[in-house]
C-alpha positions as CSV (number, residue, x, y, z in Angstrom):
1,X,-163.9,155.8,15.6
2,X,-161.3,155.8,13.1
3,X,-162.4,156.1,9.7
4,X,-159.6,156.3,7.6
5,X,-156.1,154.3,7.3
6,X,-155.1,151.4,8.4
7,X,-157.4,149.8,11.2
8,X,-158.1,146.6,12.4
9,X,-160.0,145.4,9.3
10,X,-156.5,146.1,7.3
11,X,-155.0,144.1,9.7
12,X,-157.5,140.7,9.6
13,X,-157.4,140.8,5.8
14,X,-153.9,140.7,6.1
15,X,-153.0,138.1,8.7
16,X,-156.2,136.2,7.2
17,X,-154.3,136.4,3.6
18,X,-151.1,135.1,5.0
19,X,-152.7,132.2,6.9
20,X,-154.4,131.1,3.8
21,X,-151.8,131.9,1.0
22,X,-154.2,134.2,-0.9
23,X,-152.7,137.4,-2.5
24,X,-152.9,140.5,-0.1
25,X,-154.7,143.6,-1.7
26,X,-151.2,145.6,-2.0
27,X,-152.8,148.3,-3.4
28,X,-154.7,148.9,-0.1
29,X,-151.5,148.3,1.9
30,X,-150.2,151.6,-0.5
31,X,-152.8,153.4,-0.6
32,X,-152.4,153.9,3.3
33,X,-149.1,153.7,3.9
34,X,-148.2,149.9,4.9
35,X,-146.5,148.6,1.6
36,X,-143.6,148.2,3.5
37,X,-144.2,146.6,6.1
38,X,-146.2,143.4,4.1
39,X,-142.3,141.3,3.8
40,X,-142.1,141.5,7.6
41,X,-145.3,140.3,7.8
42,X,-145.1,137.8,5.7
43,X,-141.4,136.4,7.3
44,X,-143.5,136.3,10.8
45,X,-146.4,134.6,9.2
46,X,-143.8,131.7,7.6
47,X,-141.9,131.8,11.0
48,X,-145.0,131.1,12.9
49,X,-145.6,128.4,10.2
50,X,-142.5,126.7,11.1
51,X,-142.9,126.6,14.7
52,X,-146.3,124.8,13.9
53,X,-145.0,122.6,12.0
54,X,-142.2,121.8,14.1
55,X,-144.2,121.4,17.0
């Protein structure tokens, strides 16, 4: 089992953040590695918003 890093409870803060517009821990997201990637995530979160809303 993986200890260490980013794992699946990383992820499900994050998409859980996004979903409710709560401020993701970005100092977690450094600490292993995934700073960057937080503005893609966030432009797929407000994309899938669209569609929803759209729909």
């Amino acid at each position: 089992m993986r200890s260490t890093g980013f794992w699946v409870t990383g992820a499900v803060h994050v998409a859980s953040a996004l979903v409710k517009g709560i401020p993701v821990d970005e100092s977690y997201l450094h600490s292993v590695g995934m700073l960057d990637k937080l503005p893609q995530w966030r432009a797929m979160a407000e994309q899938m918003d669209q569609g929803l809303k759209a729909a």
